[in-house]
ZAKOLZA-487614 format. One line per field, with one value per residue (C-alpha): x, y, z. Coordinates in Angstrom, 2 decimals. Layout:
c1 (X|...);
c2 (Y|...);
c3 (Z|...);
***
This chain:
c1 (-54.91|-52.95|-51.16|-48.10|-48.89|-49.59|-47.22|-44.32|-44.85|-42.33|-41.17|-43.86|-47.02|-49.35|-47.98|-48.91|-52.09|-54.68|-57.93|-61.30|-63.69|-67.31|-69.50|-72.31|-71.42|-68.32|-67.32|-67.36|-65.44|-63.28|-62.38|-61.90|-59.59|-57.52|-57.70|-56.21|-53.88|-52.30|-51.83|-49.50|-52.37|-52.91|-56.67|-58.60|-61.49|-63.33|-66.39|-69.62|-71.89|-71.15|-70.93|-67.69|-66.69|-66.70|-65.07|-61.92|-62.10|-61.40|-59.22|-56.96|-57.97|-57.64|-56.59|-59.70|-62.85|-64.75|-68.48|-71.26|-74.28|-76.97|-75.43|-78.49|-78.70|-79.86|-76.91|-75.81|-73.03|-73.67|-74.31|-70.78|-69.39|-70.77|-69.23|-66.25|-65.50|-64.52|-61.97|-60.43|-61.43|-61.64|-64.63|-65.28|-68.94|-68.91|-73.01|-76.06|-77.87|-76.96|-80.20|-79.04|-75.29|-76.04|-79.02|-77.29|-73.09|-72.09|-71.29|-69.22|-67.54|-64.82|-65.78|-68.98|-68.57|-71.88|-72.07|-71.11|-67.58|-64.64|-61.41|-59.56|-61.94|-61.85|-57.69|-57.80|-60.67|-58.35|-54.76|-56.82|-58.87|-55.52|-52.93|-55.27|-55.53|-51.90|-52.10|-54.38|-52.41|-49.33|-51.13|-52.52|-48.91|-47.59|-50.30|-50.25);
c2 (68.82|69.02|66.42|67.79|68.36|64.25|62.51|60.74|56.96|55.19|51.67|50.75|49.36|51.05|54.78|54.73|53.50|56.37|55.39|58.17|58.25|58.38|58.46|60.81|61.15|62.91|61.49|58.36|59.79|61.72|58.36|56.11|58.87|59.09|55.39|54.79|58.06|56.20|53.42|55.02|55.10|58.60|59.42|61.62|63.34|62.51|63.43|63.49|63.65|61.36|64.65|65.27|62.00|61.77|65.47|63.64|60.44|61.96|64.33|62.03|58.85|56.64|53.26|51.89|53.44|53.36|53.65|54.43|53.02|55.38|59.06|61.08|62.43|61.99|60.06|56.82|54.98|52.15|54.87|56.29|52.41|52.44|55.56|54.45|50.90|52.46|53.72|50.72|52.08|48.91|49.27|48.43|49.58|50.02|50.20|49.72|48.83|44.69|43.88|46.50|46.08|42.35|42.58|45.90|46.01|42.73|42.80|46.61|46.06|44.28|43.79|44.82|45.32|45.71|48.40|49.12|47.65|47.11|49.33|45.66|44.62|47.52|47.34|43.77|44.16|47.20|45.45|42.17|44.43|46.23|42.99|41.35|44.73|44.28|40.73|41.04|44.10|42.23|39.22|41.88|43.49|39.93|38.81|41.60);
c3 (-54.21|-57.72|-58.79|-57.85|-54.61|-54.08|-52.08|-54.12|-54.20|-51.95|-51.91|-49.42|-52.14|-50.22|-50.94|-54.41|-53.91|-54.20|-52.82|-53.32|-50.10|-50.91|-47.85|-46.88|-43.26|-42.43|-39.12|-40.89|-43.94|-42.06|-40.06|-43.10|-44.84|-41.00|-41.08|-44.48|-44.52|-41.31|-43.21|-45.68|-48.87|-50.70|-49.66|-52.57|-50.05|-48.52|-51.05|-49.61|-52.39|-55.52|-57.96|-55.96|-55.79|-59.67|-59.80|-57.95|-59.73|-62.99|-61.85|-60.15|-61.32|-58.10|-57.60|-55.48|-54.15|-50.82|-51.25|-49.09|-51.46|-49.81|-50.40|-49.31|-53.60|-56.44|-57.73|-55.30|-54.85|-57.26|-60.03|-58.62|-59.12|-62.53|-63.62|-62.10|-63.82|-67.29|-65.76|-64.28|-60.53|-58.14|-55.69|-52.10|-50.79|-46.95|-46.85|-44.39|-47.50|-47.73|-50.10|-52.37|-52.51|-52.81|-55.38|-57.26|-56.98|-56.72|-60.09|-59.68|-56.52|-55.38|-52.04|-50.15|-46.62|-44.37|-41.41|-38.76|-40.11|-37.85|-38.92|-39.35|-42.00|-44.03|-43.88|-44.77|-47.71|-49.31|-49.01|-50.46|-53.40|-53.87|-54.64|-56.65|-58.81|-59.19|-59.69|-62.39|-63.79|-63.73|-65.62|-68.87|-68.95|-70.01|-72.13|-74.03);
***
């Protein structure tokens, strides 16, 4: 999708929101990206292997990303994360993997939600990763 062709933000915070799927397993991806398209975000993917998922990200530079840490590679979702921060990318990992996303991405994600995840939780952990983004955006546009 070129930028052009992304939908226009609206007044509704959500729509400008662009939020990168990462997850190895497309019915899940493919669920997520329904999920959150419903919801009024701009979904980038989904990208099922992290090369892709970095091809978007710096293409279209998205506001928050949903993980998968195990991507079936040889690049995973916390090297995806790390890639990611630089750029200012928020990060939720939805994960089996609980001893690694605790041990390994606490410190890159936002939020680390463990599967099987309920659609609820996810919506809640994005609107919740999302307005603190803003908060703290808000809070660096008057300190500077």
């Amino acid at each position: 999708m070129s930028p052009a062709a992304l939908p226009s933000p609206s007044s509704k915070p959500s729509a400008v929101a662009r939020i990168l799927i990462c997850e190895d397993d497309p019915f899940i991806a493919l669920g997520w990206a329904g999920l959150l398209t419903d919801e009024g975000y701009t979904v980038l993917g989904p990208a099922y292997k992290a090369e892709k998922a970095l091809e978007l990200a710096y293409r279209y530079l998205p506001t928050l990303a949903l993980i998968d840490i195990d991507l079936g590679g040889s690049i995973d979702g916390i090297s995806v994360a790390a890639e990611l921060a630089p750029l200012g990318v928020s990060v939720i990992f939805l994960t089996a993997d609980y001893q690694r996303a605790g041990v390994e991405g606490r410190e890159l994600a936002a939020d680390i939600l463990i599967k099987p995840v309920v659609e609820d939780t996810v919506l809640k952990a994005v609107a919740s990763t999302l307005q603190r983004k803003m908060i703290s955006v808000g809070a660096n546009a008057l300190s500077a």
